[in-house]
Backbone as JSON, one array per atom type, in Angstrom:
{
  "sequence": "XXXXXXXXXXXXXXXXXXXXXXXXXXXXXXXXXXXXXXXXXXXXXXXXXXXXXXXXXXXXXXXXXXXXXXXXXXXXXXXXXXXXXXXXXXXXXXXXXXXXXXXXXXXXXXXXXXXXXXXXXXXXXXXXXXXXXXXXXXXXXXXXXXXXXXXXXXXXXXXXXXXXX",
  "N": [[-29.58, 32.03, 14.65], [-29.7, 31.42, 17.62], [-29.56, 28.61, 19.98], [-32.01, 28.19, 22.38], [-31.93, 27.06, 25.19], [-29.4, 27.1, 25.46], [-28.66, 29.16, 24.41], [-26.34, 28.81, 22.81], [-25.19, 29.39, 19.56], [-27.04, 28.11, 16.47], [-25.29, 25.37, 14.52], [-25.34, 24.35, 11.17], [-25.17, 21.72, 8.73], [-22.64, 19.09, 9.56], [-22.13, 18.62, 12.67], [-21.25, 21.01, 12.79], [-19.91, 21.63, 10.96], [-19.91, 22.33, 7.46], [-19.33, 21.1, 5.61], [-17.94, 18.76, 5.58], [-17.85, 15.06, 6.79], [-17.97, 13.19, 9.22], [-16.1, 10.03, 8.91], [-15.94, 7.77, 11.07], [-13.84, 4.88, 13.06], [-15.2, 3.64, 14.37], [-17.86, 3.79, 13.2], [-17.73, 1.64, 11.3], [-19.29, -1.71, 9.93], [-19.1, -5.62, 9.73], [-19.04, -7.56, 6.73], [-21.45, -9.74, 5.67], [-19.41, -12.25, 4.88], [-17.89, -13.73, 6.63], [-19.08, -15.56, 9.3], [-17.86, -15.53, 11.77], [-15.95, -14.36, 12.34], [-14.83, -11.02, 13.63], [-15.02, -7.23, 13.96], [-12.25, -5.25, 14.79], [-10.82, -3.4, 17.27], [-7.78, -2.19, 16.71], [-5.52, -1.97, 17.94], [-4.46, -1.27, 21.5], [-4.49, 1.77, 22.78], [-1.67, 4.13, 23.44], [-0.64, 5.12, 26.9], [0.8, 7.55, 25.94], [0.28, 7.98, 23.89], [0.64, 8.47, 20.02], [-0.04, 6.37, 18.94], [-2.15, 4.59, 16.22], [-5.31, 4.84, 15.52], [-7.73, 2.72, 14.61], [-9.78, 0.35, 12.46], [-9.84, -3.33, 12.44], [-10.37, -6.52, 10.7], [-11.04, -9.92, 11.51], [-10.7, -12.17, 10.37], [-9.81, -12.55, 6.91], [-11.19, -13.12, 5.01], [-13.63, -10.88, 5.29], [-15.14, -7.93, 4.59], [-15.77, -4.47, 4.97], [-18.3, -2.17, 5.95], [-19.62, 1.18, 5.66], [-22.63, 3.16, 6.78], [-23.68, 5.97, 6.35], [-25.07, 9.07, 7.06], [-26.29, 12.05, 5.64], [-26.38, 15.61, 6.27], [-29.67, 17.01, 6.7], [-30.32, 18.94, 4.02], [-27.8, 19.35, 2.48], [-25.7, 17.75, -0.06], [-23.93, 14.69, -0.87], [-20.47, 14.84, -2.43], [-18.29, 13.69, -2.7], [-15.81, 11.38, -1.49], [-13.24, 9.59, 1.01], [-11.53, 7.18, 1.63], [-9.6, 6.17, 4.48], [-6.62, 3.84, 5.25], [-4.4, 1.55, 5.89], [-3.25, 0.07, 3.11], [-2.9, 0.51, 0.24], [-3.88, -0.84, -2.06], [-6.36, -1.65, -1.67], [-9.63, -2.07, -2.72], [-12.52, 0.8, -2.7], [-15.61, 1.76, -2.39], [-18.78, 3.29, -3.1], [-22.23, 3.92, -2.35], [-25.78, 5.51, -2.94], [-27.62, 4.24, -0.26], [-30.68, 2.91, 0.85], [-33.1, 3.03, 3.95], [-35.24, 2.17, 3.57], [-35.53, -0.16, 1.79], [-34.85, 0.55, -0.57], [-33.31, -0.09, -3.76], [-29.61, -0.22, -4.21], [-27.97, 2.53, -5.7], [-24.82, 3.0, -7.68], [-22.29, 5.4, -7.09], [-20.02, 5.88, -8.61], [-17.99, 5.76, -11.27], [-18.19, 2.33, -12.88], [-16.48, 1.4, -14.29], [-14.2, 1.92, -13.52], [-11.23, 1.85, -11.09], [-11.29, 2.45, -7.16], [-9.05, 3.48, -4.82], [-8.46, 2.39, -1.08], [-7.36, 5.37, 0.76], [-7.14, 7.46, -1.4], [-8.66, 10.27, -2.18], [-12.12, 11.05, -3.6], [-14.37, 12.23, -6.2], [-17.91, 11.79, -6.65], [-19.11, 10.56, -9.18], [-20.49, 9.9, -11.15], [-22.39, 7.14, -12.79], [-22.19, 3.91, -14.93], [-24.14, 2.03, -14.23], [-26.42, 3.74, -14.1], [-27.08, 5.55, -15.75], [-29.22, 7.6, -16.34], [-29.59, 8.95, -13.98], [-27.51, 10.19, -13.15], [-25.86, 9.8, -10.63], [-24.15, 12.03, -9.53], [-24.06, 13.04, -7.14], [-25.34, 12.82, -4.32], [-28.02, 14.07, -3.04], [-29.5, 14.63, 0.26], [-32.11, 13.11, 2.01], [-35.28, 11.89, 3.18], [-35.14, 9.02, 3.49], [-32.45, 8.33, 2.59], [-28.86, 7.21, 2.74], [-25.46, 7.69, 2.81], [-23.88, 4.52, 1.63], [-20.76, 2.94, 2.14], [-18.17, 0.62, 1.4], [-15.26, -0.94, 2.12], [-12.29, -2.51, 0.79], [-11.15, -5.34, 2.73], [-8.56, -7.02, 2.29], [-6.49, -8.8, 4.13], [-5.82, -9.68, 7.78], [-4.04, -7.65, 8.43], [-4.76, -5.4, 7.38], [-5.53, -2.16, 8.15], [-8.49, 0.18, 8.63], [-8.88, 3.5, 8.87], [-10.84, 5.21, 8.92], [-12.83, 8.2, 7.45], [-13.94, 10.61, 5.4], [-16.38, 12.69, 3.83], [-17.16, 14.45, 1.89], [-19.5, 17.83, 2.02], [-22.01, 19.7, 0.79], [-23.95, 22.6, 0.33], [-27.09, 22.41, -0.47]],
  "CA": [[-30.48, 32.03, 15.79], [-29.44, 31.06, 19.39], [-30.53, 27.58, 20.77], [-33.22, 28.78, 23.5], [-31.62, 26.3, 26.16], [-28.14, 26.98, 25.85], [-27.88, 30.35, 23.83], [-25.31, 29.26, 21.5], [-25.26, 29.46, 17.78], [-26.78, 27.01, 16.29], [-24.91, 25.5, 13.22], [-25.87, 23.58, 10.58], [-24.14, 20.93, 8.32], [-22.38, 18.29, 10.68], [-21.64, 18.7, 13.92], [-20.73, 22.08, 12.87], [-18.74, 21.48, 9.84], [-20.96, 22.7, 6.65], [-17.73, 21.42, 4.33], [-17.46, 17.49, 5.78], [-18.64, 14.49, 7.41], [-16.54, 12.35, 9.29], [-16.21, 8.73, 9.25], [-15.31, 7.12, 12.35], [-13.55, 3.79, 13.24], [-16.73, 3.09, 14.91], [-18.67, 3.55, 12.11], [-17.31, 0.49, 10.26], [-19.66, -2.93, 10.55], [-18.63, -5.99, 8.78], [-20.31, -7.8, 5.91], [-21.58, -11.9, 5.91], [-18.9, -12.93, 4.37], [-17.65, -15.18, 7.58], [-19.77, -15.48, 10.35], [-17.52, -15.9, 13.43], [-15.18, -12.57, 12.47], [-15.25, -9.75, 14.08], [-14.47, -6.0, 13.24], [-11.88, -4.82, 16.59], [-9.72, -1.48, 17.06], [-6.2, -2.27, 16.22], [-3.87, -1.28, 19.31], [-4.33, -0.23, 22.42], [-3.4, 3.35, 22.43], [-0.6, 4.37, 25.05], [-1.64, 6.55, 27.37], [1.39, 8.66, 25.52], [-0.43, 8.24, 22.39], [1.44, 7.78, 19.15], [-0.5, 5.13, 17.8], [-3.14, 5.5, 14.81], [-6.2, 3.78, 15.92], [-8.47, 2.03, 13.49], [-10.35, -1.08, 12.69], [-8.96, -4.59, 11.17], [-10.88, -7.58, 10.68], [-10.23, -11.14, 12.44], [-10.56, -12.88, 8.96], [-9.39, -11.35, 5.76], [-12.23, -13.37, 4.25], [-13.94, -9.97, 5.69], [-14.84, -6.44, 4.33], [-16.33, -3.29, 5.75], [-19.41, -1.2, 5.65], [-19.78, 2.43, 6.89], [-24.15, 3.98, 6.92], [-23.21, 7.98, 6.64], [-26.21, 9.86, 7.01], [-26.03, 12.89, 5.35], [-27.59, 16.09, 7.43], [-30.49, 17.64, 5.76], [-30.07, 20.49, 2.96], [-26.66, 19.22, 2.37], [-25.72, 16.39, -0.48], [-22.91, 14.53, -0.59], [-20.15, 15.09, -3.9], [-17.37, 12.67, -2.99], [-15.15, 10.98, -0.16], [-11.89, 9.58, 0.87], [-11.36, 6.48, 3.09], [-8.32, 5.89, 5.06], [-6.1, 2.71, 5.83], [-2.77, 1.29, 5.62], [-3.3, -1.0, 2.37], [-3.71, 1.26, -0.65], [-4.01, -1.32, -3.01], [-7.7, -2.06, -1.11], [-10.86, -0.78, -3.19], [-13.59, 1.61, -1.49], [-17.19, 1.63, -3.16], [-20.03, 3.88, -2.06], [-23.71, 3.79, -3.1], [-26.77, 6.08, -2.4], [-29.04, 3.55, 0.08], [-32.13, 3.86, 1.82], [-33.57, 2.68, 4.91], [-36.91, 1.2, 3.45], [-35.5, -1.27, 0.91], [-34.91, 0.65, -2.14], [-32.25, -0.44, -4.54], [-28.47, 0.75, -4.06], [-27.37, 3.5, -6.59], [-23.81, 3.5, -7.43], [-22.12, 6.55, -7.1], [-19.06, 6.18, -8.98], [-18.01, 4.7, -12.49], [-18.39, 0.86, -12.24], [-15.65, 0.41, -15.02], [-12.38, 2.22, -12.49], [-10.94, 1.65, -9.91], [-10.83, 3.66, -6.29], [-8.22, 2.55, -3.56], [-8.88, 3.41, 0.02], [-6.09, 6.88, 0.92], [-7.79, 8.29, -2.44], [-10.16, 11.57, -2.43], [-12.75, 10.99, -5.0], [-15.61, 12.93, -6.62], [-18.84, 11.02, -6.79], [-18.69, 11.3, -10.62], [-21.68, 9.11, -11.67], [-22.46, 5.44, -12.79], [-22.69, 3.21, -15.74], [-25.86, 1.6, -14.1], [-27.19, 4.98, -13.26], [-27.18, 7.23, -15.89], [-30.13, 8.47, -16.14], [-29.62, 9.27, -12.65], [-26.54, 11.1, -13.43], [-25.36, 10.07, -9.33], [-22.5, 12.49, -9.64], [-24.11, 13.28, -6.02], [-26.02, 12.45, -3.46], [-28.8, 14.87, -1.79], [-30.12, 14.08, 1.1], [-33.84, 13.16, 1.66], [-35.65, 11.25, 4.41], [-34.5, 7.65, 3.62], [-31.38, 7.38, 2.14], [-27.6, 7.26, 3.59], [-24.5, 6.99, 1.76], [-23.38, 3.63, 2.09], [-19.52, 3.08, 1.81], [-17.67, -0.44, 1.53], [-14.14, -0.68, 2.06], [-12.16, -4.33, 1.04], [-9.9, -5.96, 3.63], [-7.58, -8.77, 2.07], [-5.71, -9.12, 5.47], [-6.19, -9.17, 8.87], [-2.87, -6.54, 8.94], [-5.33, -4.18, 7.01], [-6.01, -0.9, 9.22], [-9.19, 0.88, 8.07], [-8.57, 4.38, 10.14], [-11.95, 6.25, 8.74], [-12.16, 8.75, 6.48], [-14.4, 11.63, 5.59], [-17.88, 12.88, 2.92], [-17.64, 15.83, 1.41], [-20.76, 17.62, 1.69], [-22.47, 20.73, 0.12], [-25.22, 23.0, 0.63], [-28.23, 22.28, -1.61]],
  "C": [[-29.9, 31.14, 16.86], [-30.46, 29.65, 19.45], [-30.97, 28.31, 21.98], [-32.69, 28.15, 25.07], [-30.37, 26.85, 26.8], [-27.67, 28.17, 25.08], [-26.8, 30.41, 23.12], [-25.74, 28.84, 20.17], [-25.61, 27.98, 17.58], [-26.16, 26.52, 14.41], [-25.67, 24.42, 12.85], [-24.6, 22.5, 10.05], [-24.13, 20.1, 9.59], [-21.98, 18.4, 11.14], [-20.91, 19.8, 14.0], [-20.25, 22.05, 12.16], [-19.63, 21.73, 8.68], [-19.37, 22.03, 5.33], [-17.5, 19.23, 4.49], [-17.79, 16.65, 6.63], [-17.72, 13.21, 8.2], [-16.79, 11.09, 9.81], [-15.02, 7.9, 10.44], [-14.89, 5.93, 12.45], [-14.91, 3.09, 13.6], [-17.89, 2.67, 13.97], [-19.03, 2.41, 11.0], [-18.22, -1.25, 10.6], [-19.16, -3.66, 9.34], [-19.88, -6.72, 8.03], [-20.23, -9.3, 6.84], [-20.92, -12.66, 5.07], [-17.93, -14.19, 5.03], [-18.17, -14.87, 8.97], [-19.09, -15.75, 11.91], [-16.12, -14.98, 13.34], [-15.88, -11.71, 13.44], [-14.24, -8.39, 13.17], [-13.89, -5.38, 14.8], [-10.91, -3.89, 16.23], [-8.37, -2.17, 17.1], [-5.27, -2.18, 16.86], [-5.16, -0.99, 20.01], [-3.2, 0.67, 22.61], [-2.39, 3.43, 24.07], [-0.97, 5.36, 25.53], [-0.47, 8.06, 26.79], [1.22, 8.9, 24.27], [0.73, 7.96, 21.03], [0.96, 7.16, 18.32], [-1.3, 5.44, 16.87], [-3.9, 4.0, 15.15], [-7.14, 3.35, 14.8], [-8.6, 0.76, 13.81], [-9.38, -1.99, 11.74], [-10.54, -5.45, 11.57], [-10.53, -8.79, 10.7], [-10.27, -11.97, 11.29], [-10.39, -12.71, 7.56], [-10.26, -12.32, 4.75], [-13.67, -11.98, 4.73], [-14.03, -8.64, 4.96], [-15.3, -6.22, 5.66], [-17.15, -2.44, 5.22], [-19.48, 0.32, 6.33], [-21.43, 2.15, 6.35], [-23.29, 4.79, 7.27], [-24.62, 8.47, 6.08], [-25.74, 11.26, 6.59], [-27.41, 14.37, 5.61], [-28.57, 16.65, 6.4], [-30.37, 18.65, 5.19], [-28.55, 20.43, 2.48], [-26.86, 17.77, 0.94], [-24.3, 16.09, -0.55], [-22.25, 14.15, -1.96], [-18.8, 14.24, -3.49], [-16.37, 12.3, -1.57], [-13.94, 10.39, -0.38], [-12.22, 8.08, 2.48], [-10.25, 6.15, 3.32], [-7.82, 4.66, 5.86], [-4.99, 2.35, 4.97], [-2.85, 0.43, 4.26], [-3.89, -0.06, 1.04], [-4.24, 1.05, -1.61], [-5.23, -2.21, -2.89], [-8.78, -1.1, -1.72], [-11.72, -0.52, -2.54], [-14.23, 1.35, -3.09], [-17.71, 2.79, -2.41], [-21.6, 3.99, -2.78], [-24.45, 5.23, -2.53], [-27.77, 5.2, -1.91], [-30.2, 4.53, 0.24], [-32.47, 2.89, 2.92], [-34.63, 2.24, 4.94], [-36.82, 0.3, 2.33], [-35.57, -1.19, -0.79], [-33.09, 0.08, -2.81], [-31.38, 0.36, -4.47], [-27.96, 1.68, -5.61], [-26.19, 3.58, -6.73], [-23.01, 5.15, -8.02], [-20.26, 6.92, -7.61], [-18.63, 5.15, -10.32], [-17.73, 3.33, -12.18], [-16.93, 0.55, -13.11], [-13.97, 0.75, -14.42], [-12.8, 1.72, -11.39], [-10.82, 2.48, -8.66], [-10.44, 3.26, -5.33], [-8.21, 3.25, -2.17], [-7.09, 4.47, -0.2], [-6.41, 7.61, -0.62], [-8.91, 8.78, -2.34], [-10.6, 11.02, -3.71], [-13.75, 11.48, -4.81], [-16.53, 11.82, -7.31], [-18.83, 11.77, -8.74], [-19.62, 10.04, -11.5], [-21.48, 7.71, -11.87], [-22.31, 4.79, -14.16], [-24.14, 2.65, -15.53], [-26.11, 2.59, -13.75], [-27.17, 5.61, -14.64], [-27.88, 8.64, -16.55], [-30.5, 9.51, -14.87], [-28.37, 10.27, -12.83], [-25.95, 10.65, -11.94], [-23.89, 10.66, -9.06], [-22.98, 12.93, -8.02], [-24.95, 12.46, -5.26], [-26.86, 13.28, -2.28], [-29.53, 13.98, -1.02], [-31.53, 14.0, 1.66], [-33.66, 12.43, 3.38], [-35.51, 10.12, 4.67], [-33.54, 7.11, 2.93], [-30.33, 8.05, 2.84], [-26.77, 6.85, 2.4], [-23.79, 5.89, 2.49], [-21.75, 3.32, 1.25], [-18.99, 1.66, 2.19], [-15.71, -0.59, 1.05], [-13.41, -2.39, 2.3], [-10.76, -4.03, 1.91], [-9.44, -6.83, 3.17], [-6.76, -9.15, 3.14], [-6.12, -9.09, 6.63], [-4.95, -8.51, 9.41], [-4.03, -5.23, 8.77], [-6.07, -3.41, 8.07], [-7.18, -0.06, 8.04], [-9.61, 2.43, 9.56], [-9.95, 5.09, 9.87], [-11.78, 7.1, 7.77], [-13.23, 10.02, 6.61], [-15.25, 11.71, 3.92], [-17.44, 14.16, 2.55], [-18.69, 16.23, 1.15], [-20.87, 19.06, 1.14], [-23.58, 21.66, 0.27], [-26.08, 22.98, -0.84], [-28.74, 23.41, -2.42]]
}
Protein backbone atom coordinates (compact mmCIF):
# COMPACT_ATOMS: atom_id res chain seq x y z
CA UNK A 1 0.00 0.00 0.00
CA UNK A 2 1.17 3.51 -1.14
CA UNK A 3 1.90 6.22 1.57
CA UNK A 4 -1.18 8.68 0.88
CA UNK A 5 1.28 11.80 1.01
CA UNK A 6 3.96 10.74 -1.09
CA UNK A 7 2.60 7.62 -3.07
CA UNK A 8 5.51 5.49 -2.57
CA UNK A 9 5.67 1.99 -1.31
CA UNK A 10 5.70 1.74 1.93
CA UNK A 11 8.26 -0.81 3.40
CA UNK A 12 8.56 -2.39 6.39
CA UNK A 13 11.53 -3.77 8.49
CA UNK A 14 14.23 -0.89 8.79
CA UNK A 15 14.46 1.83 6.85
CA UNK A 16 13.61 -0.50 4.17
CA UNK A 17 15.80 -3.37 4.85
CA UNK A 18 13.47 -6.42 6.22
CA UNK A 19 17.05 -8.57 6.54
CA UNK A 20 19.18 -5.84 8.92
CA UNK A 21 19.57 -3.07 11.21
CA UNK A 22 22.35 -0.87 11.14
CA UNK A 23 24.46 0.36 13.82
CA UNK A 24 25.87 3.66 13.44
CA UNK A 25 29.01 5.43 14.84
CA UNK A 26 26.52 7.70 16.29
CA UNK A 27 24.79 5.23 17.96
CA UNK A 28 27.62 4.45 20.41
CA UNK A 29 27.31 6.31 24.11
CA UNK A 30 29.85 5.64 26.70
CA UNK A 31 29.49 3.91 30.04
CA UNK A 32 30.47 5.59 33.87
CA UNK A 33 33.39 4.15 33.96
CA UNK A 34 35.41 7.74 33.87
CA UNK A 35 33.57 10.71 34.07
CA UNK A 36 35.53 13.36 32.11
CA UNK A 37 35.92 10.92 28.74
CA UNK A 38 34.33 11.39 25.93
CA UNK A 39 33.16 9.13 22.95
CA UNK A 40 34.58 11.40 19.46
CA UNK A 41 34.73 10.30 15.61
CA UNK A 42 38.21 9.28 14.84
CA UNK A 43 39.52 11.42 11.73
CA UNK A 44 38.41 13.97 9.93
CA UNK A 45 37.40 12.54 6.67
CA UNK A 46 39.13 14.16 3.49
CA UNK A 47 36.99 15.66 1.40
CA UNK A 48 38.65 12.74 -1.01
CA UNK A 49 37.49 10.28 1.41
CA UNK A 50 39.53 7.20 2.12
CA UNK A 51 39.28 7.20 5.67
CA UNK A 52 37.01 4.71 7.82
CA UNK A 53 35.17 6.81 10.22
CA UNK A 54 34.25 5.55 13.64
CA UNK A 55 34.26 6.22 17.30
CA UNK A 56 37.32 5.90 19.96
CA UNK A 57 37.21 6.82 23.43
CA UNK A 58 39.46 9.64 25.21
CA UNK A 59 40.27 7.12 28.08
CA UNK A 60 40.70 3.45 27.56
CA UNK A 61 39.36 3.22 31.11
CA UNK A 62 36.09 3.56 28.72
CA UNK A 63 33.61 1.16 26.92
CA UNK A 64 30.65 1.53 24.64
CA UNK A 65 26.95 1.14 24.55
CA UNK A 66 24.72 1.01 21.40
CA UNK A 67 20.17 1.12 22.31
CA UNK A 68 18.98 -0.73 18.83
CA UNK A 69 15.42 -0.63 18.68
CA UNK A 70 14.15 -3.29 16.86
CA UNK A 71 11.06 -2.31 14.31
CA UNK A 72 7.88 -3.98 15.16
CA UNK A 73 6.97 -7.65 13.81
CA UNK A 74 10.59 -8.24 13.37
CA UNK A 75 13.00 -9.97 16.23
CA UNK A 76 16.37 -9.81 16.37
CA UNK A 77 18.66 -13.47 15.87
CA UNK A 78 22.22 -12.16 16.05
CA UNK A 79 24.82 -9.27 15.19
CA UNK A 80 28.26 -8.29 14.30
CA UNK A 81 30.15 -5.20 15.61
CA UNK A 82 32.95 -3.63 13.82
CA UNK A 83 36.42 -2.09 14.93
CA UNK A 84 40.01 -2.27 14.50
CA UNK A 85 40.92 -4.34 17.81
CA UNK A 86 39.60 -7.88 17.42
CA UNK A 87 40.80 -9.07 20.50
CA UNK A 88 37.88 -6.50 22.13
CA UNK A 89 34.64 -8.41 23.48
CA UNK A 90 30.98 -7.31 22.28
CA UNK A 91 27.97 -8.32 24.67
CA UNK A 92 24.32 -7.71 23.87
CA UNK A 93 21.26 -8.09 26.13
CA UNK A 94 17.43 -7.83 25.56
CA UNK A 95 16.61 -4.29 27.68
CA UNK A 96 13.67 -2.34 28.27
CA UNK A 97 12.85 1.14 28.69
CA UNK A 98 10.81 0.83 32.04
CA UNK A 99 13.43 -0.81 34.27
CA UNK A 100 13.16 -4.40 33.67
CA UNK A 101 16.14 -6.60 34.16
CA UNK A 102 18.76 -7.16 31.20
CA UNK A 103 18.47 -10.65 29.50
CA UNK A 104 21.59 -11.95 28.09
CA UNK A 105 21.48 -13.00 24.75
CA UNK A 106 24.41 -15.06 24.28
CA UNK A 107 26.28 -17.90 26.29
CA UNK A 108 27.89 -16.21 29.38
CA UNK A 109 30.64 -19.01 29.48
CA UNK A 110 32.38 -17.83 25.48
CA UNK A 111 33.76 -15.47 24.23
CA UNK A 112 32.61 -12.88 21.20
CA UNK A 113 35.25 -10.36 19.73
CA UNK A 114 34.03 -7.28 17.99
CA UNK A 115 34.62 -8.13 13.57
CA UNK A 116 32.65 -11.48 14.59
CA UNK A 117 28.96 -12.31 13.19
CA UNK A 118 27.17 -14.08 15.90
CA UNK A 119 23.83 -15.85 16.40
CA UNK A 120 22.03 -14.83 19.54
CA UNK A 121 22.25 -18.48 20.73
CA UNK A 122 20.84 -18.20 24.31
CA UNK A 123 22.10 -17.79 27.99
CA UNK A 124 23.21 -19.65 30.99
CA UNK A 125 21.19 -17.09 33.16
CA UNK A 126 18.29 -17.35 30.84
CA UNK A 127 17.32 -20.59 30.09
CA UNK A 128 14.17 -20.83 30.65
CA UNK A 129 13.99 -17.99 28.43
CA UNK A 130 15.76 -19.83 25.80
CA UNK A 131 17.05 -15.86 24.44
CA UNK A 132 18.30 -17.45 21.27
CA UNK A 133 16.30 -14.17 20.04
CA UNK A 134 14.92 -11.23 20.62
CA UNK A 135 11.20 -10.16 19.43
CA UNK A 136 10.29 -7.02 19.57
CA UNK A 137 7.51 -5.62 21.89
CA UNK A 138 6.76 -2.13 23.19
CA UNK A 139 9.61 -1.72 25.76
CA UNK A 140 12.53 -3.44 25.02
CA UNK A 141 15.75 -2.63 22.71
CA UNK A 142 18.67 -4.67 22.12
CA UNK A 143 21.31 -3.30 24.08
CA UNK A 144 24.93 -3.94 22.74
CA UNK A 145 28.31 -3.18 24.70
CA UNK A 146 31.44 -3.14 22.96
CA UNK A 147 35.05 -3.04 25.25
CA UNK A 148 37.66 -0.40 24.42
CA UNK A 149 41.18 -1.15 26.09
CA UNK A 150 42.75 1.82 24.14
CA UNK A 151 42.16 5.04 23.09
CA UNK A 152 43.68 3.66 19.39
CA UNK A 153 40.49 1.38 19.49
CA UNK A 154 38.12 2.32 16.40
CA UNK A 155 34.54 1.09 17.00
CA UNK A 156 33.19 1.63 13.16
CA UNK A 157 29.42 0.16 13.88
CA UNK A 158 28.11 -2.80 12.90
CA UNK A 159 24.78 -4.33 12.09
CA UNK A 160 21.32 -6.72 13.84
CA UNK A 161 20.12 -9.22 12.00
CA UNK A 162 16.52 -9.16 12.01
CA UNK A 163 13.57 -11.48 11.02
CA UNK A 164 10.03 -11.43 10.38
CA UNK A 165 7.94 -12.78 13.28
Amino acid sequence: MPNTFTKAPISDGWHGSQTRVKILPSDWIQNDDYNRGTVEINTDVAKAGGDRPGIQVSNASLEVYACIPIPYGYKATGMKVAGTDSNNEVWAWEACCVGCPAIPLFDTSIVINVGTEYDFNGSANSPSIGADEMVSADTNYLLIWAETESTADTIYGGYVNIEKV
